[in-house]
VMD Tcl script that builds the backbone (N, CA, C; Angstrom):
set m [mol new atoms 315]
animate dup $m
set s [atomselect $m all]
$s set {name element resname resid chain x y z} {
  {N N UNK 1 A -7.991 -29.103 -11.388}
  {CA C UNK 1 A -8.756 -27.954 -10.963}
  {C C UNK 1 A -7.976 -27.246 -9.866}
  {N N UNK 2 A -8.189 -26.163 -10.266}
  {CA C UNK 2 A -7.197 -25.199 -8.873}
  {C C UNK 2 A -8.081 -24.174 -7.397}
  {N N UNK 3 A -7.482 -23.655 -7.135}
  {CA C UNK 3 A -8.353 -22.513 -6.084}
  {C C UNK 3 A -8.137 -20.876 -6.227}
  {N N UNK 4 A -9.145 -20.767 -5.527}
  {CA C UNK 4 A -8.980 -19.233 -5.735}
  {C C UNK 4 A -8.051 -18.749 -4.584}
  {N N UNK 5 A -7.981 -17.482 -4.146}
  {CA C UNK 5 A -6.929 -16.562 -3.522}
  {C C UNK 5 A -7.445 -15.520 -2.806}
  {N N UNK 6 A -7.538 -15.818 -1.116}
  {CA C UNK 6 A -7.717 -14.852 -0.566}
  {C C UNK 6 A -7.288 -14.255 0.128}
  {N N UNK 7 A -6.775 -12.192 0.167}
  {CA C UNK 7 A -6.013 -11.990 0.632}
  {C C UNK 7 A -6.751 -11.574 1.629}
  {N N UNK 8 A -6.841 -12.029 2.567}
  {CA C UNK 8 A -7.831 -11.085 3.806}
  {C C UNK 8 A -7.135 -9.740 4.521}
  {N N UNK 9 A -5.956 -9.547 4.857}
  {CA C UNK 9 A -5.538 -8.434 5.622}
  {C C UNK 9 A -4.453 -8.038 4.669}
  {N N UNK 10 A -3.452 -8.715 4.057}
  {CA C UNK 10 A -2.459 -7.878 3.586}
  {C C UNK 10 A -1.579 -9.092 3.053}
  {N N UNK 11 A -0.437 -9.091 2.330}
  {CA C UNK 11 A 0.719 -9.453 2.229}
  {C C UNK 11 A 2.086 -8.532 2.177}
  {N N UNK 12 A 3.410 -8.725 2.136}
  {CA C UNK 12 A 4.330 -8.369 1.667}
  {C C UNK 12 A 5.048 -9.190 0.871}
  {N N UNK 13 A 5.496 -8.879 -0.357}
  {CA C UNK 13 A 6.587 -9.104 -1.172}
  {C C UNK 13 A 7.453 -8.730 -0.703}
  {N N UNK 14 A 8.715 -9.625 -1.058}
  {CA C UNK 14 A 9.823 -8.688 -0.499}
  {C C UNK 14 A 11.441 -9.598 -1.581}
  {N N UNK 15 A 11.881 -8.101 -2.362}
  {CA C UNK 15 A 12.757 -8.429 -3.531}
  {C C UNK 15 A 14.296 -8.875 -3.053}
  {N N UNK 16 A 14.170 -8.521 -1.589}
  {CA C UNK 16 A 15.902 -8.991 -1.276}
  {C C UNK 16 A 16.788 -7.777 -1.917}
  {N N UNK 17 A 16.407 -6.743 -2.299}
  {CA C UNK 17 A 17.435 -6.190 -2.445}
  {C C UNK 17 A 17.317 -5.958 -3.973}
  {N N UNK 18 A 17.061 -6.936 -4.893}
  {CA C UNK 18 A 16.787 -6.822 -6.072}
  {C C UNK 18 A 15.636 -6.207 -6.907}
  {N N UNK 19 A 16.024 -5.224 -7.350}
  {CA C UNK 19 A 14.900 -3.929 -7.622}
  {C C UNK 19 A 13.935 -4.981 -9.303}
  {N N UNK 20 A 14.982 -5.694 -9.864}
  {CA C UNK 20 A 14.941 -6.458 -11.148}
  {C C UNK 20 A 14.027 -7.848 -10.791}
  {N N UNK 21 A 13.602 -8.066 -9.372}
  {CA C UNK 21 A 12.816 -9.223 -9.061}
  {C C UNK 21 A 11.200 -9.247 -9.883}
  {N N UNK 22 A 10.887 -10.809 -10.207}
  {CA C UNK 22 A 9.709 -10.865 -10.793}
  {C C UNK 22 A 8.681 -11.745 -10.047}
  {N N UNK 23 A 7.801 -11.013 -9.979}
  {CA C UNK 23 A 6.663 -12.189 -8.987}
  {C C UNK 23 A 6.015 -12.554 -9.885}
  {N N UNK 24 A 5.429 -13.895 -10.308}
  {CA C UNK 24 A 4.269 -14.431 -10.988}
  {C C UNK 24 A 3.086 -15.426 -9.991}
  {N N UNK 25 A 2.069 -14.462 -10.328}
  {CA C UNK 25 A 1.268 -15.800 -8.666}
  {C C UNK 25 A 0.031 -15.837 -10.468}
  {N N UNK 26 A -0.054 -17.119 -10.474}
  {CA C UNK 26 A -1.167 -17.769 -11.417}
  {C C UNK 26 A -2.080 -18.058 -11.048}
  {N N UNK 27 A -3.265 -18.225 -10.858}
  {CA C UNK 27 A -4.491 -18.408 -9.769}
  {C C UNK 27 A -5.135 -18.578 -11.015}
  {N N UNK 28 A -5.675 -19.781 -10.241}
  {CA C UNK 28 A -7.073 -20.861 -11.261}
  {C C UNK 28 A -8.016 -20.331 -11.228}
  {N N UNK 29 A -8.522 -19.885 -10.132}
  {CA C UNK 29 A -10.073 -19.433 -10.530}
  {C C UNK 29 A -10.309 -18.068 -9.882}
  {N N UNK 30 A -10.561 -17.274 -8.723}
  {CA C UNK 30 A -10.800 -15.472 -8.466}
  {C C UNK 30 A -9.833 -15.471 -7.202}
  {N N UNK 31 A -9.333 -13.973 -7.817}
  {CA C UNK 31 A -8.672 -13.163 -7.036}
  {C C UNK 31 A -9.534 -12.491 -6.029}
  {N N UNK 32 A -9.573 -12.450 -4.424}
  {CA C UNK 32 A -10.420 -11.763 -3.794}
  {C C UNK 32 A -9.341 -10.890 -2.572}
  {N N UNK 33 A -9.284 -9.870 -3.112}
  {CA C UNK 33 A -8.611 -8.850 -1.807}
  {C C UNK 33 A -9.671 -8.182 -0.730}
  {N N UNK 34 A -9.517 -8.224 0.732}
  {CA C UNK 34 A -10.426 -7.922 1.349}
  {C C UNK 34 A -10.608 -6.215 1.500}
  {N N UNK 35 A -11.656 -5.721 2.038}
  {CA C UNK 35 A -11.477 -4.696 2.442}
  {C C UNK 35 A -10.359 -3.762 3.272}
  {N N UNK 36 A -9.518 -2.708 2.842}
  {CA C UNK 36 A -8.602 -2.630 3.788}
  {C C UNK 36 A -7.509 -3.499 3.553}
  {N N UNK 37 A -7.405 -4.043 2.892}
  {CA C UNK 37 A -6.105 -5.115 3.035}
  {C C UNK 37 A -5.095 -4.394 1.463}
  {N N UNK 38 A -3.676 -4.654 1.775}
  {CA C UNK 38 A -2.738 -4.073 1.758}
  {C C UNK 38 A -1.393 -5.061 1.022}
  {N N UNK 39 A -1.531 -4.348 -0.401}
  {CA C UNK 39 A -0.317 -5.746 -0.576}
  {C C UNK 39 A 0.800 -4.538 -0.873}
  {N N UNK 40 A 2.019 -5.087 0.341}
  {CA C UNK 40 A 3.581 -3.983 0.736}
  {C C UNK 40 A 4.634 -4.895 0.115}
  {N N UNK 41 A 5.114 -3.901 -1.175}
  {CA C UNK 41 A 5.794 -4.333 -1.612}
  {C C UNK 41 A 7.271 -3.839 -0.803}
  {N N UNK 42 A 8.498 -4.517 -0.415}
  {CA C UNK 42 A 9.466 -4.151 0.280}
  {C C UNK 42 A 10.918 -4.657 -0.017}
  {N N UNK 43 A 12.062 -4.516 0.342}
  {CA C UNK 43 A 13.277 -5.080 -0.490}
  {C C UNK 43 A 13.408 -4.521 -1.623}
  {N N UNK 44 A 12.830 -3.629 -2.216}
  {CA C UNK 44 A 13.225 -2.791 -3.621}
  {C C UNK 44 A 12.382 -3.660 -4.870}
  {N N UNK 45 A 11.158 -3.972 -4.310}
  {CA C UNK 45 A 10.313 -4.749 -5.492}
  {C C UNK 45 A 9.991 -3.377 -6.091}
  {N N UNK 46 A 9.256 -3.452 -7.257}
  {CA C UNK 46 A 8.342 -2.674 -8.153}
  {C C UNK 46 A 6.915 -3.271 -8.259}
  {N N UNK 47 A 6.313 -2.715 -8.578}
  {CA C UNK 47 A 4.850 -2.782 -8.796}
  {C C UNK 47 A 4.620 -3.462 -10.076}
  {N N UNK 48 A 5.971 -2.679 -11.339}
  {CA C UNK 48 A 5.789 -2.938 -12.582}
  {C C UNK 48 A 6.375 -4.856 -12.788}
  {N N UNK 49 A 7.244 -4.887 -11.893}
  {CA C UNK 49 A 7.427 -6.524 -12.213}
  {C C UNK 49 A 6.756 -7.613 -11.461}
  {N N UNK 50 A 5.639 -7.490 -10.933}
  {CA C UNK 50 A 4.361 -8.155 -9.839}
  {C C UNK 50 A 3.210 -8.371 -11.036}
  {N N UNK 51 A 3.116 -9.563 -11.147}
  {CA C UNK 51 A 1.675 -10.003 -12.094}
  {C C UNK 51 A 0.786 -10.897 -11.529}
  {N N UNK 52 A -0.033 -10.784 -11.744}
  {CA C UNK 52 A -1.375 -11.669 -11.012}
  {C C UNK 52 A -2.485 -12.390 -12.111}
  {N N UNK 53 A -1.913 -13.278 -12.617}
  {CA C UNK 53 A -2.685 -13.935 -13.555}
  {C C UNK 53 A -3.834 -14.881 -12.986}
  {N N UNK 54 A -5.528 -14.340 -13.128}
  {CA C UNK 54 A -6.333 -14.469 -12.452}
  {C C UNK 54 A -7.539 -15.316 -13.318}
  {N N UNK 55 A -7.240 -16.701 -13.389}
  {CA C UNK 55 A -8.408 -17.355 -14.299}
  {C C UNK 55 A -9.924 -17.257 -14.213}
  {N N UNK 56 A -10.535 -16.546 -12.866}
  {CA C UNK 56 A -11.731 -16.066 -12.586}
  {C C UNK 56 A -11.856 -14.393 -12.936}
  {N N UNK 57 A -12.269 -14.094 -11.432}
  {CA C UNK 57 A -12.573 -12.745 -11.283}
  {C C UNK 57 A -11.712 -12.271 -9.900}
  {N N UNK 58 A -11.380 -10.950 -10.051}
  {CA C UNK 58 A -10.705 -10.213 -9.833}
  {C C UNK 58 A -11.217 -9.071 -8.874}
  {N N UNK 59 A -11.544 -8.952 -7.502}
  {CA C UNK 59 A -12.215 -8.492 -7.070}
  {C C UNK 59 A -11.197 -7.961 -6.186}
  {N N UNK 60 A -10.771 -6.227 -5.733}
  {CA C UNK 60 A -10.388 -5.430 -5.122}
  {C C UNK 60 A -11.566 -4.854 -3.835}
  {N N UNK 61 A -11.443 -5.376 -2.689}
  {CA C UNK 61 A -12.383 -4.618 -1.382}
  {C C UNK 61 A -11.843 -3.505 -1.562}
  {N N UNK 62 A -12.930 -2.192 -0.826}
  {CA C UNK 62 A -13.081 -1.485 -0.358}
  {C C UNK 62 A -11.899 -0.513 0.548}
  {N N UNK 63 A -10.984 0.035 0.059}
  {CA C UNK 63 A -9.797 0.753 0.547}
  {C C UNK 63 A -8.730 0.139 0.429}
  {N N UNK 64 A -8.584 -1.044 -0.394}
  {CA C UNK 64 A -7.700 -2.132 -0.379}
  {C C UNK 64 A -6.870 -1.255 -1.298}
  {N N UNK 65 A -5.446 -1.683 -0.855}
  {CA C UNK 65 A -3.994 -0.496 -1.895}
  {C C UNK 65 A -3.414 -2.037 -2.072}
  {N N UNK 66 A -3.577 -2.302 -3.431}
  {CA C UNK 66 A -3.000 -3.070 -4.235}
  {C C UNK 66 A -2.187 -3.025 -4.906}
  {N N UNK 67 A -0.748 -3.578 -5.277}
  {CA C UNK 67 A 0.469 -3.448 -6.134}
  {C C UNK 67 A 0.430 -4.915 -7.329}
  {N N UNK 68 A 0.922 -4.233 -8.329}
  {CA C UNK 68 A 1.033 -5.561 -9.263}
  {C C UNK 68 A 0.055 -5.031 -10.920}
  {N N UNK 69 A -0.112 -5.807 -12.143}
  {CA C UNK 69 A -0.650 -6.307 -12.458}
  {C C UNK 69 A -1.494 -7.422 -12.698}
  {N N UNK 70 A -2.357 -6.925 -13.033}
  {CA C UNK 70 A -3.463 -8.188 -12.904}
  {C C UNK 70 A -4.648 -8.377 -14.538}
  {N N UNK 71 A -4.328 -9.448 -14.531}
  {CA C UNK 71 A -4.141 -10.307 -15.941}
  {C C UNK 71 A -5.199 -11.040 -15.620}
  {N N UNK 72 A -7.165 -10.432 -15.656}
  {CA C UNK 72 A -7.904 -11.856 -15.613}
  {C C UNK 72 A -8.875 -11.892 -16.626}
  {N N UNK 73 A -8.981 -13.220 -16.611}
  {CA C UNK 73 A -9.541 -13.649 -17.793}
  {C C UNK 73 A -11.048 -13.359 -17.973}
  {N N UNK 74 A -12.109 -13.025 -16.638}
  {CA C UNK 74 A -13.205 -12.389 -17.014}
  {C C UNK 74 A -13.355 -10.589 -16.514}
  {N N UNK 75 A -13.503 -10.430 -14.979}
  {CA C UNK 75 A -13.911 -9.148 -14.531}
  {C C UNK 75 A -12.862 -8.723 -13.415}
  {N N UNK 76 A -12.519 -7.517 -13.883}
  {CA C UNK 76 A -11.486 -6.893 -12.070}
  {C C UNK 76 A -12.736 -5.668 -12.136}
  {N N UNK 77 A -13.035 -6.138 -10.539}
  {CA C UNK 77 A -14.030 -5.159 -9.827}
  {C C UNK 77 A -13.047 -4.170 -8.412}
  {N N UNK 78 A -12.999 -2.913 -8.934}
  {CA C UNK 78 A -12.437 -2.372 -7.666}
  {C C UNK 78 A -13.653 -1.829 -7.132}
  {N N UNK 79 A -13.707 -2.090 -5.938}
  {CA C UNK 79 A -14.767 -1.358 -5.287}
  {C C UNK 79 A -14.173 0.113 -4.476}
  {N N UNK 80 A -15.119 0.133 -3.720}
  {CA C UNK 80 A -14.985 2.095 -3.753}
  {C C UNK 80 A -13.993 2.193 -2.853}
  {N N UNK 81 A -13.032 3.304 -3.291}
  {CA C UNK 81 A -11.309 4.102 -2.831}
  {C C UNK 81 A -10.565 2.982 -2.631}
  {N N UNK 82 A -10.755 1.422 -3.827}
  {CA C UNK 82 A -9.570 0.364 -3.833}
  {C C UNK 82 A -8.532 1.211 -4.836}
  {N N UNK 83 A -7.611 1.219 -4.408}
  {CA C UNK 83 A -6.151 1.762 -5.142}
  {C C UNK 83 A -5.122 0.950 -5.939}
  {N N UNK 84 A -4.803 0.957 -6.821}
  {CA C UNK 84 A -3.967 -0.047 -7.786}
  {C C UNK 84 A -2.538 0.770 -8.423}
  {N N UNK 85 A -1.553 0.185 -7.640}
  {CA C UNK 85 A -0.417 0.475 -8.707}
  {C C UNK 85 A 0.057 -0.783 -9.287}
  {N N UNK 86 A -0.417 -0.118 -10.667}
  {CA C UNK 86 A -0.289 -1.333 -11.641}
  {C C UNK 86 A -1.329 -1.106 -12.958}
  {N N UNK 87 A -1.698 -2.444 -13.509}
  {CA C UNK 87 A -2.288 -1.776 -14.864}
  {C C UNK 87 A -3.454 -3.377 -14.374}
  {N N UNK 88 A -4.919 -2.703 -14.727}
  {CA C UNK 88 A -6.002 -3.814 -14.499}
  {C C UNK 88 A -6.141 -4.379 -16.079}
  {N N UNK 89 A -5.966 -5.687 -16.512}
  {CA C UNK 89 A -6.172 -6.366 -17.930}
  {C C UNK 89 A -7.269 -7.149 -17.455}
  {N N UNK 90 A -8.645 -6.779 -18.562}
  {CA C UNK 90 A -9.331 -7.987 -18.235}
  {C C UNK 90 A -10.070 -8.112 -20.116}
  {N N UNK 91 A -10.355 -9.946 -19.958}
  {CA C UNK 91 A -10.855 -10.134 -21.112}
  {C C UNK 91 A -12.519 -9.419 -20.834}
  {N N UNK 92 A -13.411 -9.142 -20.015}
  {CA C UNK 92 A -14.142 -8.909 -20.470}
  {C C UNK 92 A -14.911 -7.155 -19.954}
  {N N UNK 93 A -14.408 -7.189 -17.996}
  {CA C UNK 93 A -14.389 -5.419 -18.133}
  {C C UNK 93 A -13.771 -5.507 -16.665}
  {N N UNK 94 A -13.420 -4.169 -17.077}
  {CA C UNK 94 A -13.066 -3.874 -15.265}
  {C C UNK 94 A -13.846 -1.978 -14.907}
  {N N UNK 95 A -14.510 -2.905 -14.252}
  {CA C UNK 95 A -15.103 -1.833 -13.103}
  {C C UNK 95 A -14.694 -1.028 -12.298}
  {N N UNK 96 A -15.071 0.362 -12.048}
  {CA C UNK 96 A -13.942 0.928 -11.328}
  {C C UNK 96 A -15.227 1.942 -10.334}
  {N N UNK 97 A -15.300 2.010 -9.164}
  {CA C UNK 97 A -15.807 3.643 -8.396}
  {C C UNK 97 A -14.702 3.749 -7.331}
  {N N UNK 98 A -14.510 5.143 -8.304}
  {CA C UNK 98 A -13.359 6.398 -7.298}
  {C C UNK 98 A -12.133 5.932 -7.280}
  {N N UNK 99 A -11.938 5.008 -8.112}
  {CA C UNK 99 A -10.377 4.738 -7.682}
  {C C UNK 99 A -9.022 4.789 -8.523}
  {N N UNK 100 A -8.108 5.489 -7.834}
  {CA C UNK 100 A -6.835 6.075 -8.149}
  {C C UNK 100 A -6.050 4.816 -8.443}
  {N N UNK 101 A -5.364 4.835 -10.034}
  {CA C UNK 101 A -4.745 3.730 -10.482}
  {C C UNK 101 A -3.466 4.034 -11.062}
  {N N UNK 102 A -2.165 4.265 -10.793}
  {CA C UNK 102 A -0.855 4.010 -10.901}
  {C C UNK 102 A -0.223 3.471 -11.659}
  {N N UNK 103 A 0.100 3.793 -13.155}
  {CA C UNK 103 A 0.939 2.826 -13.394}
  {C C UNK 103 A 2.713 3.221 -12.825}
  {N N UNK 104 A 3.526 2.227 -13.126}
  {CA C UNK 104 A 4.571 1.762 -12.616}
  {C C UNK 104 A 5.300 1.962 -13.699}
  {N N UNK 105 A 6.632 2.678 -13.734}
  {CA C UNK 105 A 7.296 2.980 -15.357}
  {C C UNK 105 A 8.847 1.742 -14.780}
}
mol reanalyze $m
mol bondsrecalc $m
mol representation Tube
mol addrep $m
């Protein structure tokens, strides 16, 4: 059995330089980003090679600017002016109020 993932204020990625870097974070059971919190991608990452494979639920706070895809297996909930560059996959829905979503070419 695994745990869930909480980002309370922010993270950074950071590619070293390598624009071609791949993040994979696998998470057993929900993704929870807090309100306001901030994932900075830096070192020449992309958005498009960041995945978030989320065996719960998928929950974006409230102004939270999120990078990555996210791959979960029941619900991604953005709540109101959460921002996503990236693409939301869910097996069963993703919820969205007001929010501006990015994909990454």
């Amino acid at each position: 059995m695994g745990t869930g993932v909480l980002i309370n204020n922010g993270v950074t990625l950071n590619c070293q330089g390598n624009s071609n870097a791949v993040f994979i974070f696998q998470i057993a059971q929900d993704l929870t980003v807090g309100n306001g919190a901030i994932v900075t991608l830096s070192g020449g990452c992309n958005a498009k090679n960041i995945f978030w494979q989320v065996g719960g639920q998928a929950t974006l706070g409230t102004t939270s600017d999120f990078k990555g895809n996210i791959l979960s297996q029941t619900l991604i909930e953005m709540q109101t002016g959460a921002t996503l560059n990236g693409r939301a996959l869910a097996q069963t829905a993703v919820t969205l109020d007001a929010n501006p979503i990015t994909i990454s070419n």
